[in-house]
VOLUMDO-74244 format. One record per residue (C-alpha): z, y, x; residue number from 1. Coordinates in nm, 2 decimals. Example, Ala and Ser with C-alpha at 12.3 -4.5 7.8 and 13.67 -1.06 7.14 Angstrom:
BEGIN
- Z|Y|X|k
- 0.78|-0.45|1.23|1
- 0.71|-0.11|1.37|2
END
This chain:
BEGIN
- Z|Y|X|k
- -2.49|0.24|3.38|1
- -2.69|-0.07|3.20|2
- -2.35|-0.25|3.25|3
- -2.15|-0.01|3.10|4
- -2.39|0.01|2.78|5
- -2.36|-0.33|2.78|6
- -2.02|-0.37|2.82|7
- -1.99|-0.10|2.46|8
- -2.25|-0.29|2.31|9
- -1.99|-0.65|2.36|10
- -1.76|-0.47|2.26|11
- -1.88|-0.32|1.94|12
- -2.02|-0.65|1.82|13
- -1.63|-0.78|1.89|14
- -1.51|-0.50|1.71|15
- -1.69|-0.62|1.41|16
- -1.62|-1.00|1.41|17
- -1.24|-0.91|1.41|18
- -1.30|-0.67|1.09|19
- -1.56|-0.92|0.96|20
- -1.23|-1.12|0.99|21
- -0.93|-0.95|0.85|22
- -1.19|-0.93|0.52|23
- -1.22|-1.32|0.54|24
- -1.55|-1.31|0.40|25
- -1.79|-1.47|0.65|26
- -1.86|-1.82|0.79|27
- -1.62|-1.95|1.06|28
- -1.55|-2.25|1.24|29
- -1.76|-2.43|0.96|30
- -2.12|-2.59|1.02|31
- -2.28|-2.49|0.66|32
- -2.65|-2.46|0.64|33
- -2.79|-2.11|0.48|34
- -2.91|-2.15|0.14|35
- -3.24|-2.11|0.04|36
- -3.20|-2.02|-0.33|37
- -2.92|-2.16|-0.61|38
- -3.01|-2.49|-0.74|39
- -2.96|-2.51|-1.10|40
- -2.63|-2.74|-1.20|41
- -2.52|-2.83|-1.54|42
- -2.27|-2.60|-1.69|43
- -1.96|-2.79|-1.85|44
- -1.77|-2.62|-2.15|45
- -2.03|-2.48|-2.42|46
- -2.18|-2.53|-2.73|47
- -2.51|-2.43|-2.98|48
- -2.51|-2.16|-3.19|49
- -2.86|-2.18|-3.31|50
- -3.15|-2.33|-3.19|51
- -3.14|-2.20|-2.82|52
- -2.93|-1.97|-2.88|53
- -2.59|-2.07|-2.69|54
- -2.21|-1.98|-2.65|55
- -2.04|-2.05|-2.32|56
- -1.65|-2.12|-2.36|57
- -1.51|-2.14|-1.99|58
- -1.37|-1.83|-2.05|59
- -1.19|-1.60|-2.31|60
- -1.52|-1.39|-2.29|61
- -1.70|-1.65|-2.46|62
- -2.03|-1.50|-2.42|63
- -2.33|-1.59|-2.64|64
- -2.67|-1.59|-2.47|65
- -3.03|-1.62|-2.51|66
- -3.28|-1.81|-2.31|67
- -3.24|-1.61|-2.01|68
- -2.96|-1.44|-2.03|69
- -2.66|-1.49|-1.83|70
- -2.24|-1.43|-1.87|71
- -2.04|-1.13|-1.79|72
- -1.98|-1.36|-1.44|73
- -2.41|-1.35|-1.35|74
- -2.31|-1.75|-1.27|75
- -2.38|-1.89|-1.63|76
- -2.74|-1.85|-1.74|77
- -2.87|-1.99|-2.10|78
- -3.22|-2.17|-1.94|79
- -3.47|-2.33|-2.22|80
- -3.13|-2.38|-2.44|81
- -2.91|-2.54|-2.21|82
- -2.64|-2.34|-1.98|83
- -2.66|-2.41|-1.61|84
- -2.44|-2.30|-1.33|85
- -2.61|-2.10|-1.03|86
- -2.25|-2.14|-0.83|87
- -2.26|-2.50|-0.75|88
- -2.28|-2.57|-0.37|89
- -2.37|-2.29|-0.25|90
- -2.04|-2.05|-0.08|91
- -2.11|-1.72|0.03|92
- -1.76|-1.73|0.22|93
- -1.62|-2.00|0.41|94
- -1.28|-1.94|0.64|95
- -1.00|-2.10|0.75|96
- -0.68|-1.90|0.68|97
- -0.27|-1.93|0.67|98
- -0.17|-2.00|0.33|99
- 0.05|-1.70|0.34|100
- -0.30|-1.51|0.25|101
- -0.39|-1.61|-0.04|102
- -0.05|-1.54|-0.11|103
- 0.15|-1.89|-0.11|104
- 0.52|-1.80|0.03|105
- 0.65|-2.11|-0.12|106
- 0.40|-2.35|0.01|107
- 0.41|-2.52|0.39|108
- 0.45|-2.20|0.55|109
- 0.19|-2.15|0.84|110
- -0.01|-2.42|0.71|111
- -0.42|-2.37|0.76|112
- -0.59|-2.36|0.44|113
- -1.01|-2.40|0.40|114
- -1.11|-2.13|0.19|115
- -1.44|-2.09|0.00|116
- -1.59|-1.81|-0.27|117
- -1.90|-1.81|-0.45|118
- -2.05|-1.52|-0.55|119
- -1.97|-1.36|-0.89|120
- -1.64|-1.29|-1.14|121
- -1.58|-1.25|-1.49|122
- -1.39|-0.96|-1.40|123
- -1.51|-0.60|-1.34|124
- -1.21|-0.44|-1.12|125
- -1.30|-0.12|-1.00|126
- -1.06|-0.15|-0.71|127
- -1.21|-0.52|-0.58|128
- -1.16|-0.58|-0.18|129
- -1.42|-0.82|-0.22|130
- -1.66|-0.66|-0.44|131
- -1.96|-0.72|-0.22|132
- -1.97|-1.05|-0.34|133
- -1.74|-1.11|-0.66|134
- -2.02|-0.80|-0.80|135
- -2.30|-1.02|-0.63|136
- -2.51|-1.26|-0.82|137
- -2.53|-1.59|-0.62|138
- -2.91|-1.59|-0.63|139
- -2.92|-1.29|-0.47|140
- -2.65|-1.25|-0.21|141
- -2.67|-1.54|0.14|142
- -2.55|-1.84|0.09|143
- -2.49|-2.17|0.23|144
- -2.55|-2.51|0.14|145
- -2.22|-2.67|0.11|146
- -2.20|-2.96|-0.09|147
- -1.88|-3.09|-0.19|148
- -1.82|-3.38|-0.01|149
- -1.89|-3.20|0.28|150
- -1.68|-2.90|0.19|151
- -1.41|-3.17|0.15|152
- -1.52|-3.32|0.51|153
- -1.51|-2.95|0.69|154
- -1.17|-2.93|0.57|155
- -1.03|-3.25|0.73|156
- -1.22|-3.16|1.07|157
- -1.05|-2.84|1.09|158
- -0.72|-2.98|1.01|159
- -0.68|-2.80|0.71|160
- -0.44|-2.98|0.44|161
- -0.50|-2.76|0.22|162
- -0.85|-2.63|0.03|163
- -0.82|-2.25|-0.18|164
- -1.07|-2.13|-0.41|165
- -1.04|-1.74|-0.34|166
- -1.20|-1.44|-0.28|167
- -1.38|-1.43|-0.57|168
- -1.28|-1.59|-0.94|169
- -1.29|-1.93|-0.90|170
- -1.34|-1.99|-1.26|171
- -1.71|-1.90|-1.23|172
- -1.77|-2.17|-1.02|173
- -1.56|-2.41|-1.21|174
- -1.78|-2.73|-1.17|175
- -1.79|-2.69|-0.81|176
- -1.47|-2.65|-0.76|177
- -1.34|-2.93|-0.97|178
- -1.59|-3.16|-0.82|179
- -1.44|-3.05|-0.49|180
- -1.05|-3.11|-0.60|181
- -1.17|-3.48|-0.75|182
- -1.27|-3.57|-0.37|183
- -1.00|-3.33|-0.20|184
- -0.73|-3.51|-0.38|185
- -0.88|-3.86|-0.33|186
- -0.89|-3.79|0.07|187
- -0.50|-3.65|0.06|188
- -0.57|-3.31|0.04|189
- -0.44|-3.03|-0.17|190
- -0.59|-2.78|-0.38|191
- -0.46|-2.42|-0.44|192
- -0.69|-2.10|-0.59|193
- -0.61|-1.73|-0.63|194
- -0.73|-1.66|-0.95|195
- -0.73|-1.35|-1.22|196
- -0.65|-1.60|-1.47|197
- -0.91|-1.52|-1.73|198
- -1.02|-1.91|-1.86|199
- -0.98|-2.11|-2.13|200
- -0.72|-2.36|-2.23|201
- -0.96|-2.67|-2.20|202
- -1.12|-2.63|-1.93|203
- -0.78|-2.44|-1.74|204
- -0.56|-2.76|-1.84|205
- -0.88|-3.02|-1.70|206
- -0.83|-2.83|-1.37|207
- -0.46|-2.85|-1.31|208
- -0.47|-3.22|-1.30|209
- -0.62|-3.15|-0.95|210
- -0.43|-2.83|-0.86|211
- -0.15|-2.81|-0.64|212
- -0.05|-2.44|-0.60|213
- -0.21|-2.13|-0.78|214
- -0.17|-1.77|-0.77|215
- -0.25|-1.53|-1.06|216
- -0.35|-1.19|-1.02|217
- -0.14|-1.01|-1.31|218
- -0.30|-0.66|-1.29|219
- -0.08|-0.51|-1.50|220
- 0.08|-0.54|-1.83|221
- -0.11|-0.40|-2.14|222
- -0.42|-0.45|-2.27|223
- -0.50|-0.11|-2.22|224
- -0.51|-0.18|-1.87|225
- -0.69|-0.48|-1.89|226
- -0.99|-0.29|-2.09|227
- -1.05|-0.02|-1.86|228
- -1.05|-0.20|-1.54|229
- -1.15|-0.56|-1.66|230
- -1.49|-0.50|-1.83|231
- -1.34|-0.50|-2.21|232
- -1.10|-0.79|-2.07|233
- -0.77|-0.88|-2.28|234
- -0.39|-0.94|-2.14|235
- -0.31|-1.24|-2.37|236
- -0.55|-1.55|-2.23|237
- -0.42|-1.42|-1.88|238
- -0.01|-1.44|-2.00|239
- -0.12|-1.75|-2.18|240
- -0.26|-1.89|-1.85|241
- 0.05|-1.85|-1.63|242
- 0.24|-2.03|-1.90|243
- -0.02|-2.35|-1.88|244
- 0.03|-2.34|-1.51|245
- 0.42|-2.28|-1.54|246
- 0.44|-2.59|-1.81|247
- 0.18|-2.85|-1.62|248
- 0.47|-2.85|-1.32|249
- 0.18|-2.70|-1.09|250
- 0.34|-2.45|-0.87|251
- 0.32|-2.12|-0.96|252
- 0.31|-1.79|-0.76|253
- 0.17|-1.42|-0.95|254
- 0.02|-1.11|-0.71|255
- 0.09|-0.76|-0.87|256
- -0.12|-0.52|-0.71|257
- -0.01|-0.16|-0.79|258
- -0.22|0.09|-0.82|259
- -0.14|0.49|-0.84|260
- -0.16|0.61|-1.16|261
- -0.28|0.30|-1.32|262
- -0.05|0.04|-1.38|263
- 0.28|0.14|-1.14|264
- 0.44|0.31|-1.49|265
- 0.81|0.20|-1.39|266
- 0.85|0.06|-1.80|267
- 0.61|-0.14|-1.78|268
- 0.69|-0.29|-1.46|269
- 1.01|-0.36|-1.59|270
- 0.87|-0.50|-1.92|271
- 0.64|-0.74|-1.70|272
- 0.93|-0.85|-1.49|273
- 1.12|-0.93|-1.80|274
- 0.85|-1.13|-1.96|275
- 0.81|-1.37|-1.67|276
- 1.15|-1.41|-1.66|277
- 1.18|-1.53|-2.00|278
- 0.81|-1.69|-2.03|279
- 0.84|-1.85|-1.65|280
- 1.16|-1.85|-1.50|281
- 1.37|-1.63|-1.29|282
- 1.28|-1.88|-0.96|283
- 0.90|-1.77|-0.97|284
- 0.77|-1.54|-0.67|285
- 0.59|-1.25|-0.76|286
- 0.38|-1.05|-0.50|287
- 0.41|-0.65|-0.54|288
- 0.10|-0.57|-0.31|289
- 0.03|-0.23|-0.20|290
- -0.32|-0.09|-0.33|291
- -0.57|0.04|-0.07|292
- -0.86|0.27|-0.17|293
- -1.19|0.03|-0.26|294
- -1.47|-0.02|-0.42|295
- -1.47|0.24|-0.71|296
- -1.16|0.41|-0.65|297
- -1.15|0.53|-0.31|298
- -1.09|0.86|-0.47|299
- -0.72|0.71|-0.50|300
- -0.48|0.76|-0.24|301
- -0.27|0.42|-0.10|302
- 0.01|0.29|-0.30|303
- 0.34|0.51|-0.15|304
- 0.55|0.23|-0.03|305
- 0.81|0.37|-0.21|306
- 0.65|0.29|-0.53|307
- 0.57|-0.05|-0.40|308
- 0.99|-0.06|-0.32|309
- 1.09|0.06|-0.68|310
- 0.84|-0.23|-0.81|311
- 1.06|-0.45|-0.60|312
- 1.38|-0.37|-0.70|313
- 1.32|-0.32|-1.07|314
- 1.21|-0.70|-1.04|315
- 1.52|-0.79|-0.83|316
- 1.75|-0.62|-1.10|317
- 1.54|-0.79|-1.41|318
- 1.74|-1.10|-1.23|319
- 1.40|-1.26|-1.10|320
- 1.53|-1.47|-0.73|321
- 1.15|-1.45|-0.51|322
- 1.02|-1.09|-0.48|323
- 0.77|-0.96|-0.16|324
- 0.62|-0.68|-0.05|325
- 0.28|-0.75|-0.03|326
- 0.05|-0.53|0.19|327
- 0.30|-0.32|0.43|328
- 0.29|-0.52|0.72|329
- 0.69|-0.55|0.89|330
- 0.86|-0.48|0.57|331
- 1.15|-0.70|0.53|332
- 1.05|-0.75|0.15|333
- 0.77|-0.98|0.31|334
- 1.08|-1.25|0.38|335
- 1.22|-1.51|0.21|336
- 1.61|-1.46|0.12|337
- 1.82|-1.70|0.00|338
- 1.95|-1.65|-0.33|339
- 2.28|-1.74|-0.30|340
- 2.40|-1.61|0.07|341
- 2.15|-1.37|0.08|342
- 2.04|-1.46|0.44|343
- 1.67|-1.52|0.56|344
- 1.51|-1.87|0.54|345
- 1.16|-1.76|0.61|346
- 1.10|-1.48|0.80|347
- 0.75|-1.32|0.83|348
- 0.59|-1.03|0.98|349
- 0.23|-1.05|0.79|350
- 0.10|-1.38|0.77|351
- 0.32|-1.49|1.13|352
- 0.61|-1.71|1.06|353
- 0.87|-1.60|1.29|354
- 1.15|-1.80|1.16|355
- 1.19|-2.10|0.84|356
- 1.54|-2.19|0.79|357
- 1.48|-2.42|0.55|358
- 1.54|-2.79|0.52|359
- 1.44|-3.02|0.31|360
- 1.36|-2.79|0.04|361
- 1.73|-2.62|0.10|362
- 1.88|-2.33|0.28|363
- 2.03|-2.49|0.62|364
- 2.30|-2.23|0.61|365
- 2.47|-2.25|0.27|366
- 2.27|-2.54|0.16|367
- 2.06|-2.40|-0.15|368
- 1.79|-2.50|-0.30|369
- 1.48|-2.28|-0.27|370
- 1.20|-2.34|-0.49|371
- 0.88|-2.49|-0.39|372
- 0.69|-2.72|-0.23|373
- 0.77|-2.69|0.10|374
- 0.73|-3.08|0.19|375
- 0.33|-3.05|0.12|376
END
């Protein structure tokens, strides 16, 4: 009998490692120290208004604050009239993933990426997976210590090739993460991040010298929609982001998550479509991911995958080459089809690979070329 309790209690505790998993939001295979508390860093990308009274200009939110106050993000905090960052070095998610999660289709399929999140986001998304620690403030939620160099080192030891900021908005913990890409790139490593795309030209322009691949979470296509689920958020610095990525040659991959009765209004899909077709190219892969219930809108039902197909096929007939199905697991809208003949160069059933028929950046059975960096 003490067996068998024993036995449930094993297999409990694996039970929740694997969801602990799928979430991607816990420490694995990585040798980080738990923090003790944030250590003050130097914020980059601000200026005096009066006195000690200060305006931070990372991102289009441009927040002014007081001695003590912080930004929209909880990261930036105004202390004795200077702004400091309480996201430097300290993750509260470290993971080694497939690059196909973030999502990259386009990039070194199956390659193992190091992924790392600090806590906080200058979004408000009522829907956030991760809204136990994009909501968090990283002096409150359990950290690591993780400097960069030894982010950077972690990496290399797991035989990652490639480092993602993710999980959480990147942005907020923009020193840390460009101090890591500096090191990353030095050592032969590339950078990618999954980001909502809400920063400023400066500093956004300063960071794709040391970006390889990034993916933009386009949550629709109004500002409307941006308002009510982004905290008072605007569309424009977001449309003007993809275009800086699109124009600094870094490659470029955009996540549509669509959500029942929020932003899956068939005209506007078709207006997005048509906008990054014009504004980016027809050859850029967009991600139409099914919506789950989370966070604050579990009162919502899942996306119906026939929504999710509509999405896909209103993009295919806006003339736009790379469309997936994001989110539905053995849909054949999660593989790679060659332009031209039509047939499958990479083949996947969720993050697997099960086939790449591609060749030196071209199909190997009509011989066309598929954009992407496929040679990283």
């Amino acid at each position: 009998m003490h067996i068998n309790i024993l036995m449930r209690k094993i297999q409990m505790k694996k039970i929740i490692i694997i969801i602990l998993f799928c979430l991607g939001v816990f420490l694995a295979d990585a040798q980080a120290r738990e923090s003790t508390k944030p250590v003050l860093h130097p914020a980059s990308y601000w200026q005096v208004i009066k006195e000690t009274t200060l305006q931070c200009l990372l991102c289009p939110r441009k927040c002014i604050l007081a001695p003590g106050q912080r930004g929209v993000c909880t990261v930036r905090i105004n202390k004795e009239g200077k702004l400091y960052s309480l996201g430097y070095g300290n993750p509260v998610a470290i993971h080694i993933d497939p690059i196909e999660k973030k999502p990259f289709f386009h990039v070194s399929p199956g390659s193992s990426v190091y992924s790392l999140a600090v806590a906080g986001c200058n979004m408000r998304c009522v829907f956030c997976q991760n809204w136990q620690i994009s909501q968090s403030r990283p002096d409150e939620a359990q950290s690591y210590d993780l400097p960069p160099l030894e982010a950077v080192n972690q990496a290399i030891e797991n035989n990652c090739r490639f480092i993602a900021y993710t999980y959480t908005e990147p942005t907020v913990f923009y020193e840390y993460m460009l101090d890591i890409a500096k090191l990353a790139r030095a050592r032969g490593l590339r950078n990618t991040m999954h980001t909502c795309g809400y920063i400023n030209q400066e500093p956004l322009k300063e960071l794709l010298k040391y970006m390889d691949a990034v993916n933009v979470d386009l949550k629709g296509f109004s500002g409307e929609i941006y308002a009510k689920i982004g905290e008072m958020a605007q569309l424009e610095p977001v449309l003007e982001t993809l275009k800086t990525i699109k124009n600094s040659g870094v490659w470029l991959e955009i996540t549509c998550l669509i959500i029942p009765g929020l932003n899956d209004e068939t005209a506007k899909i078709k207006e997005m479509c048509l906008w990054i077709k014009e504004n980016l190219g027809e050859e850029v892969p967009v991600h139409f991911s099914r919506f789950m219930p989370a966070f604050r809108l579990m009162n919502l039902p899942p996306t119906p995958i026939e929504k999710i197909e509509e999405a896909y096929k209103i993009a295919k007939n806006t003339g736009l080459k790379y469309v997936y199905v994001g989110n539905v697991p053995g849909h054949p809208g999660e593989s790679t089809y060659c332009p031209r003949c039509g047939k499958i160069v990479v083949k996947r059933i969720g993050y697997e690979i099960l086939e790449n028929n591609i060749k030196d950046g071209k199909c190997v059975f009509c011989g066309k070329e598929i954009s992407g960096r496929w040679d990283f």
